[in-house]
N, C-alpha and C positions, 0 to 999 in steps of 0.2 A: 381493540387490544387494551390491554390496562395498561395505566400511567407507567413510564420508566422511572428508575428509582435515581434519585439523585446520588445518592449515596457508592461509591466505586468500591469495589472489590480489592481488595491486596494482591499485589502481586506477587506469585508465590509459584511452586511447585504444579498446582493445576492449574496456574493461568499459564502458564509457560510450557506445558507439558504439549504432546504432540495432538492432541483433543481440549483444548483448554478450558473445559467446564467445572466452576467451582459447584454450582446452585444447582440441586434439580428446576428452577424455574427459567435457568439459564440453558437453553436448547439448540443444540447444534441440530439440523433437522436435512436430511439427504431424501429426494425421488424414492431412494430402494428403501428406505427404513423412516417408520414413522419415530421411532423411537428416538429417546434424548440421550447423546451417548456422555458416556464418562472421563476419564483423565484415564488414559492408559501407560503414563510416561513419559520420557522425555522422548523430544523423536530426534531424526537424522539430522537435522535442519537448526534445532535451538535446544540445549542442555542448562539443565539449572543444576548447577554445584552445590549440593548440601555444605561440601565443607567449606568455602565461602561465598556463599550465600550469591553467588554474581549467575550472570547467564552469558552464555556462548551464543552467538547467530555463527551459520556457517552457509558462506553463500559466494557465489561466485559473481552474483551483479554483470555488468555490461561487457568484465571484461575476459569472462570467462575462465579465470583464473582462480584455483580454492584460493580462499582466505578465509580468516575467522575473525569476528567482534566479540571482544568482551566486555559486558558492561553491567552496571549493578542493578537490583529492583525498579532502584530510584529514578537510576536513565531511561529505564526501559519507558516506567511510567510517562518520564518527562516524553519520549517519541511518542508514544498513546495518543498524549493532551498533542503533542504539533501537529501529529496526522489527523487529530478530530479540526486544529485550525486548519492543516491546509486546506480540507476540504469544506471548510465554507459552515457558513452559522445553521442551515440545511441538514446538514449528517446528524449536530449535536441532537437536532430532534427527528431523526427518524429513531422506529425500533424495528427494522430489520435488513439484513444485507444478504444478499446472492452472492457465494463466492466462488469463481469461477475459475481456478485458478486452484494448484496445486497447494491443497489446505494448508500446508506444514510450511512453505514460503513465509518467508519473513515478514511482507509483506501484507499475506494475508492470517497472520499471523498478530499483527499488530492492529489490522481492523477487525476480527475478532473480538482481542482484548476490548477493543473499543467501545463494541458491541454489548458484548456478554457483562461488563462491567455497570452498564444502566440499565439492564436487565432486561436488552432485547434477543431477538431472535438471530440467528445466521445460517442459512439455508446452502447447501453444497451441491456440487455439481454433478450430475452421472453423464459422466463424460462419451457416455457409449448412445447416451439418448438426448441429444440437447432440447430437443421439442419438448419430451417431458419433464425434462428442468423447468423449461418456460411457463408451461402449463402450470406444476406446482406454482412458480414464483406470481402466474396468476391466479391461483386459487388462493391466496394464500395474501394477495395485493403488496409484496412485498417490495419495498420503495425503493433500494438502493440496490447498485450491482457492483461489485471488482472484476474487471477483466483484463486478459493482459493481450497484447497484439503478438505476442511470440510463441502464444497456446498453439500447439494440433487444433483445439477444438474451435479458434476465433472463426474464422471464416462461415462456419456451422452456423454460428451465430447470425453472421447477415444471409446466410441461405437458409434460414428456418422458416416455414410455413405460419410461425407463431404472428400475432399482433400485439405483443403485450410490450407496453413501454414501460419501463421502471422512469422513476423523480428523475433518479441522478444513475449514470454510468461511471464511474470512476476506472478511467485507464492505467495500465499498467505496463511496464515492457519497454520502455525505451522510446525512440521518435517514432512518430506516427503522420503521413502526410494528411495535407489538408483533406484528399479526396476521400482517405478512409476517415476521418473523423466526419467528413458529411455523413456517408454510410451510415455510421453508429448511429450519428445524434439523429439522423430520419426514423433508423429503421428501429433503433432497443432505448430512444430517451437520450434527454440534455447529457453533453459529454463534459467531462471535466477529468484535469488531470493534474498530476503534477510533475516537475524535475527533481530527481535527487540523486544518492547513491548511501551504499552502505554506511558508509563510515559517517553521516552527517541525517542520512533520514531525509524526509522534504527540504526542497530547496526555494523551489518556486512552485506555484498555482498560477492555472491557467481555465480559462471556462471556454466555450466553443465559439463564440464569438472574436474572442482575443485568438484563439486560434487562426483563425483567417486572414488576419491580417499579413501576416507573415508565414513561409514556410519553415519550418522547425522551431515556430515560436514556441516557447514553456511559460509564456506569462511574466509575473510581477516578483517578485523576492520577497519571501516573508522578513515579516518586520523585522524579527529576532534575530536574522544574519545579515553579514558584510557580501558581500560577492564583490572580487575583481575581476578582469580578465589580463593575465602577463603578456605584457608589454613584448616580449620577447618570439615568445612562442603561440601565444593567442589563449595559452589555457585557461579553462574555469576553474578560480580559485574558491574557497571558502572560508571564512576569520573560523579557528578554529574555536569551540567555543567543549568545554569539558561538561558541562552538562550533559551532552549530548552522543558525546564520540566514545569515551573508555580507553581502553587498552584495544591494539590491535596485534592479532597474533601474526601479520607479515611486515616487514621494517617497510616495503616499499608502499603503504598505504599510510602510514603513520604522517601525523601531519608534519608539515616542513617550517619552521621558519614560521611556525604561528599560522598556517596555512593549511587546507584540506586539500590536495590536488585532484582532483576528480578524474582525469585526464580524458577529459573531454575540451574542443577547443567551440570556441564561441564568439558573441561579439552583443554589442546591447543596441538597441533601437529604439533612443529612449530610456523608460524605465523595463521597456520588455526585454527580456534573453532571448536571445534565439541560439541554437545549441547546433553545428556546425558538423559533428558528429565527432567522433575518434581522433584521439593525434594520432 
């Protein structure tokens, strides 16, 4: 493959759109179509507002509840660059991802942009055939994967007939027990994940090793945030930090008190989180 370009794409209208292809050398590539598809729009999931200039995520996250984020280019950007740290100095240099997961997800939405912006590849799912996903993803030696544990299609994935391991698995979806993370990282490559939620993006990074140590361990807390847990109730808190967050269109997500409430409860082990589940 040729060198990725250092050089990053603006965020805009076809990055944000529901196929976010600025560049014909920037190639979204699917099982059923060889072909490099286009910007079709804004989709369900993320709206870019011409008349200011900001973008909409709409997502329900962990707690199953609509909500909407609104946040400008610039944030968006800013989540891009977290998501390229949370996952590790690895991702910065791979050129291409499997996304295995509901393209328009916020989520895989953001590692796209990731993607597309140094001018690699990202490869999608045909959800009706996962062996021939796999098969492309080996033909093709493609290095990274996103997958989420809350898919129909996860389980496919460790019942596939395939042998092919990608570098890096990056999970999605929420807590995952140790026993299925052995699963992954034997059967589809090294696991890696992180904690977050909407309104804050990554929280913490976690590799498969640090996984075991603990059940519902999430790992270490990236630099760039505070994390507490109240004293009161056991919640995970977040220092809110405005680069990151924007505007939120439900008051009950809004931070508190300088706070992000996740409302998730937890407790630390150390410098690791372990994530307790739901209040």
């Amino acid at each position: 493959m040729d060198a990725i370009s250092t050089k990053p794409q603006p965020i805009g209208i076809d990055i944000v759109a529901s196929i976010p292809v600025k560049t014909d050398d920037a190639a979204i590539i699917s099982p059923t179509s060889a072909l490099s598809y286009k910007s079709t729009g804004p989709s369900d999931l993320i709206r870019y507002w011409k008349g200011t200039g900001n973008i909409t995520f709409k997502t329900s996250g962990s707690t199953f509840e609509s909500k909407a984020l609104e946040i400008t280019p610039e944030q968006l950007q800013a989540r891009v660059d977290r998501a390229i740290q949370a996952r590790g100095s690895t991702f910065s240099n791979y050129q291409s991802i499997y996304i295995g997961i509901n393209p328009n997800n916020t989520v895989a939405v953001i590692h796209k942009i990731a993607m597309l912006q140094r001018g690699g590849k990202v490869y999608l799912e045909d959800s009706t055939n996962i062996d021939k996903s796999l098969q492309m993803c080996a033909d093709n030696n493609v290095e990274s994967a996103l997958l989420s544990t809350k898919n129909a299609t996860f389980q496919k994935y460790l019942d596939s007939s395939s042998t092919y391991k990608f570098q890096s698995v990056y999970l999605v979806g929420g807590l995952c027990d140790r026993k299925t993370l052995v699963l992954v990282n034997d059967k589809l490559g090294p696991v890696q994940f992180n904690y977050g939620c909407s309104e804050v993006g990554p929280i913490s990074t976690c590799d498969f090793e640090t996984s075991q140590l603990f059940e519902n361990c999430v790992g270490t807390i990236l630099p760039d945030l505070v994390v507490k847990i109240d004293d009161a109730s056991g919640e995970i808190l977040v220092q809110n930090n405005p680069s990151f967050t924007g505007t939120f269109a439900i008051e009950a997500y809004n931070s508190k008190d300088g706070w992000v409430h996740t409302g998730d409860k937890g407790h630390f082990e150390g410098e690791l989180l372990i994530v307790e589940g739901r209040l």
